[in-house]
C-alpha positions in Angstrom: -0.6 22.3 5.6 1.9 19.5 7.1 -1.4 17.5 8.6 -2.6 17.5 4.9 0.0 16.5 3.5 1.0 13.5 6.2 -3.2 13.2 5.8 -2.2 12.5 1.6 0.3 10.4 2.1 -1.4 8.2 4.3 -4.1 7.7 1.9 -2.1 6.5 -1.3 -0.6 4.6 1.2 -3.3 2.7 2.9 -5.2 2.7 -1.2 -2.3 1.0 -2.2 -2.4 -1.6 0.7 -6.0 -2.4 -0.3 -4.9 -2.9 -4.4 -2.6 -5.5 -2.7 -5.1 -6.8 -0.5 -7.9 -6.4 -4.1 -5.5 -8.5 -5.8 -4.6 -11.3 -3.2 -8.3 -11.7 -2.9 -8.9 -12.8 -6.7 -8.8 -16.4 -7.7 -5.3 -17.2 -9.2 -5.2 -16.7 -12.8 -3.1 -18.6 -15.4 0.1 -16.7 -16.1 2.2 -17.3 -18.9 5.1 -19.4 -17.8 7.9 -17.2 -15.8 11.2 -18.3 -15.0 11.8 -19.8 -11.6 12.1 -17.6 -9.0 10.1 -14.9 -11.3 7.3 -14.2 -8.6 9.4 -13.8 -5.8 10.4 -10.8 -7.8 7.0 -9.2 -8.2 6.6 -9.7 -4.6 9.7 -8.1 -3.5 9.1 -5.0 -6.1 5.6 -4.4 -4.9 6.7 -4.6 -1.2 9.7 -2.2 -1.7 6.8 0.5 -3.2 5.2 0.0 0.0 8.5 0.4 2.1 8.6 3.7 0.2 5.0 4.6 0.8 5.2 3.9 4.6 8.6 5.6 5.3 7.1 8.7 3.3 4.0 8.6 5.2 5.3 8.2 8.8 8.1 11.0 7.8 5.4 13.2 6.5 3.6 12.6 9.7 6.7 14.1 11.8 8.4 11.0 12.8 11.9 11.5 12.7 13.3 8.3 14.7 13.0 4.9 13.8 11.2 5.3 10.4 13.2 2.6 8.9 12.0 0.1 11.1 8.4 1.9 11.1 7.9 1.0 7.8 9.6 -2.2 7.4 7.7 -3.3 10.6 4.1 -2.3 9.2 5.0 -3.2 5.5 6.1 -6.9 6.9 3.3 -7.3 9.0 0.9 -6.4 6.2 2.8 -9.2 4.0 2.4 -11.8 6.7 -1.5 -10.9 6.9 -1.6 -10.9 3.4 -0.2 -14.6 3.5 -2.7 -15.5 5.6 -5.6 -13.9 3.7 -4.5 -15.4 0.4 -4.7 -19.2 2.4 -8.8 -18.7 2.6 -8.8 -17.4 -1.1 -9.7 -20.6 -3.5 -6.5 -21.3 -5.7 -4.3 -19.6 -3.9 -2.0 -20.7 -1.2 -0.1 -18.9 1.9 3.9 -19.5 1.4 6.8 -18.2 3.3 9.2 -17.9 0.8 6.7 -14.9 -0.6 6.8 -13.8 3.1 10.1 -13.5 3.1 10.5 -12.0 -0.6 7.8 -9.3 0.6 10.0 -8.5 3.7 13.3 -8.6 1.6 11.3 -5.6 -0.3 9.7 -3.7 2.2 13.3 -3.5 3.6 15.0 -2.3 0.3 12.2 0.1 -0.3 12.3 1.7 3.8 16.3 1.4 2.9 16.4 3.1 -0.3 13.6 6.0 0.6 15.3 7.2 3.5 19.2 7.0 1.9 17.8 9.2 -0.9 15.8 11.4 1.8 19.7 11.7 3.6 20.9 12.6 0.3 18.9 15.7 0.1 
């Protein structure tokens, strides 16, 4: 029953790395005007789901050193690929200051998911 449920996790995991990867792939649309500063947010929110997601999956999997840095490694990496993908994707551009809001995320979100699995 553990291998199904590490097998789960793994799955919304890796599904939610390909909306990311669905959505970086679309031409950039129009958005109503944000304040500055207001996508570095939406990068930093959507990484920090995908801290959570990775820490859950590689705990799930039986991992019980070095998940932090598990999933902030694989969550920054993705964002770093992701930058690169988006610079081959017409209107878009690569930029490091998303880079670095995506890592600022992935690190709150590996943070935050173990602190809370401590907690319990």
């Amino acid at each position: 029953m553990k291998k199904l449920t590490a097998v789960v996790y793994w799955i919304i995991t890796v599904s939610y790395m390909t909306a990311i990867f669905y959505i970086s792939s679309q031409k950039s649309i129009e958005l109503p005007s944000l304040p500055f500063g207001f996508d570095k947010v939406v990068h930093a929110v959507v990484y920090a789901v995908l801290g959570v997601l990775s820490y859950l999956s590689f705990k799930k999997s039986g991992l019980n050193r070095r998940v932090i840095a598990l999933s902030f490694l694989l969550a920054v990496i993705y964002g770093i690929t992701d930058e690169f993908h988006q610079s081959f994707v017409p209107g878009r551009n690569a930029a490091v200051g998303d880079a670095v809001a995506d890592a600022v995320g992935a690190f709150l979100g590996s943070y935050t998911a173990n602190a809370i699995s401590i907690r319990k």
